[in-house]
C-alpha positions as CSV (number, residue, x, y, z in Angstrom):
1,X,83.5,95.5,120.3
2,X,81.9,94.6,116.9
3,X,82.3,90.7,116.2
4,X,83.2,89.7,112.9
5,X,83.5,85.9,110.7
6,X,85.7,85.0,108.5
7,X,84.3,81.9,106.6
8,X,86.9,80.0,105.3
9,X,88.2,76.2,105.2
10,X,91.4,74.1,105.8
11,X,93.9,73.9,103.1
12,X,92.4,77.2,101.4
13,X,95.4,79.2,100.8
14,X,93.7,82.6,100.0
15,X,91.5,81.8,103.2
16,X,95.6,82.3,105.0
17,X,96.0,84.9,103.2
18,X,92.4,86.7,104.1
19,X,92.9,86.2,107.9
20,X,96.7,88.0,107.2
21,X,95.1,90.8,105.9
22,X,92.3,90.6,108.7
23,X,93.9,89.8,111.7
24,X,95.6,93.1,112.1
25,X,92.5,95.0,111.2
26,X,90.7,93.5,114.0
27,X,93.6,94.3,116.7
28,X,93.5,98.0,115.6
29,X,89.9,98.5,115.9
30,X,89.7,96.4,118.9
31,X,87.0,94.0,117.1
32,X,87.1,90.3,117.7
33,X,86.9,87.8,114.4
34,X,85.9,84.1,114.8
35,X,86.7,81.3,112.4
36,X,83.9,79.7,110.9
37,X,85.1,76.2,108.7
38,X,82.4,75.8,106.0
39,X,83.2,72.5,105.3
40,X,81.5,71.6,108.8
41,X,78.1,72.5,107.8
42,X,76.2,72.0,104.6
43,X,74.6,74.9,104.4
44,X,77.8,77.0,105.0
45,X,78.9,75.0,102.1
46,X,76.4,75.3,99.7
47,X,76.0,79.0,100.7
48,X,79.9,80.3,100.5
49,X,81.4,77.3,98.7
50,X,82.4,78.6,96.1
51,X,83.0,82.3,97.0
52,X,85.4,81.6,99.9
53,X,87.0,83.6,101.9
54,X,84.6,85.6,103.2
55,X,84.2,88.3,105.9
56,X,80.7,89.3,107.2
57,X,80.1,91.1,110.6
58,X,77.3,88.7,112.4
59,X,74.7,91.1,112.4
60,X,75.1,92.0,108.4
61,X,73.5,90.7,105.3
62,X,76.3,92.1,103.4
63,X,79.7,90.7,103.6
64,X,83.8,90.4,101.5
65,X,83.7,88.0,99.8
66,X,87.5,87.3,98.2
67,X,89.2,89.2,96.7
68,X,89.2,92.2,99.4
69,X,92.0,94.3,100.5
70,X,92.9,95.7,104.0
71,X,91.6,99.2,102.5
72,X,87.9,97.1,101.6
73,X,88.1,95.4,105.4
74,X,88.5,98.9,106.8
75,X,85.5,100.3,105.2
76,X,83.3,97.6,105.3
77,X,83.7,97.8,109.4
78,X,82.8,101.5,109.0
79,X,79.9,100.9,106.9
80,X,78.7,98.0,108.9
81,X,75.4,98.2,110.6
């Protein structure tokens, strides 16, 4: 089980919309996703403000960042190292 995070913030409606496209991805491939609110740490912020939602596996320097499809979440987990 790979684990993924999904950097987003509150009120950040393509953020909702990411995790809808996510969320189902991660129950098929039996992977776990964790939240991570930007807006709680100021690096987080200054890092992904601006390019919000994204996905990155934990391990990964690479990552989604919006916009992304269910077809780019499907082969960024098969590309991830």
């Amino acid at each position: 089980m790979a684990d993924f995070v999904l950097y987003h913030t509150v009120g950040c409606h393509l953020c909702d919309i990411a995790q809808s496209i996510i969320d189902p991805i991660m129950s098929e491939f039996d992977h776990q996703c964790h939240l991570v609110d930007i807006a709680e740490d100021v690096n987080l912020l200054e890092e992904y403000g601006w390019l919000i939602p994204v996905f990155k596996h934990k391990g990964a320097i690479d990552y989604l960042k919006w916009p992304f499809s269910d077809v780019d979440v499907k082969e960024y987990i098969a590309n991830v190292r």
